[in-house]
N, C-alpha and C positions, 0 to 999 in steps of 0.2 A: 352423769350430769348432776350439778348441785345446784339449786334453787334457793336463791339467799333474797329473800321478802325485806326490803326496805320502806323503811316510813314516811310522811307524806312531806314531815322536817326536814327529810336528808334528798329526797328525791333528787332535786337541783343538780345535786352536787352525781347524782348516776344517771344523767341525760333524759331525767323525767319519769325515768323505768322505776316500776312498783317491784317486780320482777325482774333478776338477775340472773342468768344463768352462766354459770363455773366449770370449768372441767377440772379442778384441781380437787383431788378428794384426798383420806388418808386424815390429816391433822387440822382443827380450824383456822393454825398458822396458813397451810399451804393455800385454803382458799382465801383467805384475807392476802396474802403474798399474790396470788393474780387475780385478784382487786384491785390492789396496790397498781398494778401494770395498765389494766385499762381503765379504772376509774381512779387517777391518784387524790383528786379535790374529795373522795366521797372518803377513802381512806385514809386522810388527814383528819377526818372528822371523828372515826373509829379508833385510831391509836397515836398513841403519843409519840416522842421523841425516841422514844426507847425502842419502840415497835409494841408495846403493851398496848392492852385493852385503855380506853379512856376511863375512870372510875363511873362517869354517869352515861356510859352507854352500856347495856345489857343485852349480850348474846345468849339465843337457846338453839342448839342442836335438838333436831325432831324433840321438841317440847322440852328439854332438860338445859337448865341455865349453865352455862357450858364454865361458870367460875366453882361450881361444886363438880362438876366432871372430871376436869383437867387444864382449868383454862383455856390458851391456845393450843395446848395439846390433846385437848378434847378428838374424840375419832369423830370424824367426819366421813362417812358412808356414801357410796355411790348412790343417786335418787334422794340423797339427806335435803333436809329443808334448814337452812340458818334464816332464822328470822334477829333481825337488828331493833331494838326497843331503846330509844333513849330516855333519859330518868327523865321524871315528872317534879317538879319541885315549886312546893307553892307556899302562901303563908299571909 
C-alpha cells in the first residue's frame, strides 16, 4: 500500500482526504494512473494534457524529489510515502 499525502489546496478535489491510500506500486506513473481512476478532479490538477507532471507541482518519493530520480518513472515501493507539494509563488 502506498500513502500519497496531499495538501490542504488540493484536498477538495480528493474528497477532503489528507491521506490517500494506493495499491499501485512499482513506477510513480502507475500510482498517479489509479489516481487518475478514483480521483480524476484531484489528477487534473497534478498533470497535464500529456499526462506529465504540472511544472508547479512537486512530487517527493520517501523524501527524494522524484524529478531528479526519474520523474514518473521514479520506483515507487510497497509502504512508499508520495507526498504532493504545490509551488509557492509570491512577489
Amino acid at each position: 500500500m502506498v500513502t500519497v499525502l496531499v495538501p490542504a489546496a488540493l484536498r477538495g478535489e480528493a474528497d477532503g482526504e489528507s491521506r490517500l491510500a494506493v495499491t499501485s506500486a512499482g513506477t510513480l506513473r502507475a500510482v498517479l494512473d489509479e489516481m487518475a481512476a478514483r480521483w480524476p478532479r484531484l489528477t487534473r490538477r497534478l498533470r497535464d494534457e500529456q499526462g506529465e507532471l504540472r511544472r508547479y507541482i512537486n512530487v517527493y518519493v520517501d523524501g527524494e524529489d522524484c524529478r531528479h530520480v526519474g520523474g514518473l518513472d521514479t520506483p515507487v515501493g510497497d509502504d512508499a510515502e508520495v507526498q504532493v507539494i504545490p509551488s509557492v509563488a509570491g512577489g
